[in-house]
C-alpha positions, 0 to 999 in steps of 0.5 A: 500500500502506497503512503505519503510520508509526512516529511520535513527537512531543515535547510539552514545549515546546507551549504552552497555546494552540498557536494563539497567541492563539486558544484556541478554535481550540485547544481545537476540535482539543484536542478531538481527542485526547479523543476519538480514542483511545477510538474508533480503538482501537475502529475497530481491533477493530471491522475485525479482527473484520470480517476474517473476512468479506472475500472480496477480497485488496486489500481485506483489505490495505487493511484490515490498513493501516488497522488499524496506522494507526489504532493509531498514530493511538491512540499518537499523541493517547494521548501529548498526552493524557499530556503534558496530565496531566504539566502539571496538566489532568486529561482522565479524567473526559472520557476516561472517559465516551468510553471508556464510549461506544465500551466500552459503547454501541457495544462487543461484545455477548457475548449475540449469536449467529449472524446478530444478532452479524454485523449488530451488526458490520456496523452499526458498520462502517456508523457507521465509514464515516460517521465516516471521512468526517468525518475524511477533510473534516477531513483534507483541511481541515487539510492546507490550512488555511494560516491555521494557517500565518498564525497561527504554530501550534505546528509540532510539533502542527501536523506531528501534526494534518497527518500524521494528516490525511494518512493521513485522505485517504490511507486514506479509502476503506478504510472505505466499501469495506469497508461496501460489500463486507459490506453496502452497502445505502444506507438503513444507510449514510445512517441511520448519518450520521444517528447519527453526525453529530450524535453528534460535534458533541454529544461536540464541544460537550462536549469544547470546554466542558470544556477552557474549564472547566478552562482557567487562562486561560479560567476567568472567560469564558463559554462559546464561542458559535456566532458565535465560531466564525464568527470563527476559521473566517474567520481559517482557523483552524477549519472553517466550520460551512458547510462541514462541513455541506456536507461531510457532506450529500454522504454523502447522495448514492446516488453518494457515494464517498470517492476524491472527497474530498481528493487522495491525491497531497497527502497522499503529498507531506505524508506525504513532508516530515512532520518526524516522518514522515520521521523515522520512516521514517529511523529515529530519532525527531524 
């Protein structure tokens, strides 16, 4: 059974580089918390909208889990992108252009009736799967990345980045299901890959460019470049860029199904000795 836990993290002792002397790994996951309040509170409208058309009780559980999920997944990035204001880094002028996207391009359109509204609803459930794919790998990749351990990361933020992932590999089936039950059909799910893969990297990119613009102690450094990435990925600091290549062109596969990413009994176990998941559960707040 899929529950939200309900999380609080304290950020006014994280350091600037919370991966000490790696500011690009930092500002590759900063990047997180541009992006992922705007879209997890649209994954969160996009399903109750869906609820409607499901005919199965496990997976509309699954679904109303996953919903209170994702909306302290929003609470929790909203509250570093809060913390980032208190010290002087302004993000609206990202974070507006983000909520514009999720708002605008891919938000509601009131103008649909009938059948065109419902297939404008289950295309957006199809670029939902294929992003919970990425964060289902990345979940998986951060859950393991010992080279954040070796680095000495900011605990805090490294607790934040882990249970996230963890409810990453723990829900990350739901979405894929929830496609197939209203849909399904295999040429929607792989063109929607097709959208959202390099519609992330783009809004990536953007994202790590503006924390090095705006960075005090990066303003006189060009900007990062792809053999940069590289290094911190052969640190274990970041992702290989191989890897997630590999990662997303198993979407592509006809047998393609989420269960195979990552491993749920890890992700129970983390969620488990998660300082601010236990705190939680205990009631107070870490």
């Amino acid at each position: 059974m899929l529950q939200a836990r309900d999380v609080h993290f304290d950020w006014t002792s994280l350091p600037a580089h919370w991966v000490p002397g790696e500011p690009l790994a930092t500002h590759v996951m900063n990047v997180l918390h541009l992006l992922l309040p705007a879209g997890e509170r649209w994954f969160v409208e996009v399903f109750k909208q869906s609820l409607p058309l499901i005919q199965d009780e496990k997976l509309r559980r699954d679904v109303l889990g996953f919903i209170g999920q994702e909306a302290m997944h929003a609470r929790a990035h909203t509250g570093v992108l809060e913390h980032f204001t208190a010290t002087g880094l302004d993000c609206t002028p990202f974070t507006d252009q983000v909520e514009w996207f999720f708002g605008r391009v891919l938000g509601d359109r009131p103008g649909l009736r009938g059948g065109t509204a419902t297939e404008w609803l289950v295309e957006r459930l199809a670029i939902i799967a294929a992003i919970e794919h990425v964060t289902a790998f990345m979940g998986d990749w951060i859950l393991n990345a010992d080279g954040l351990d070796r680095a000495g990361t900011d605990p805090t933020m490294l607790d934040m980045l882990r249970w996230h992932g963890a409810e990453e590999v723990e829900h990350r089936s739901v979405a894929f299901d929830l496609f197939t039950h209203v849909d399904g059909r295999y040429r929607r799910r792989v063109q929607a890959m097709t959208i959202t893969g390099p519609m992330l990297l783009m809004l990536w990119r953007r994202g790590v460019r503006f924390f090095y613009a705006t960075d005090p102690a990066l303003r006189h450094l060009s900007r990062p470049k792809l053999g940069d990435l590289k290094d911190t990925a052969a640190r274990g600091v970041t992702p290989a860029i191989s890897h997630v290549n590999r990662k997303i062109a198993a979407y592509y596969s006809p047998r393609y199904h989420p269960s195979r990413e990552g491993s749920t009994e890890q992700a129970v176990a983390y969620l488990a000795s998660s300082p601010a998941a236990q705190a939680a559960e205990h009631g107070h707040h870490a």
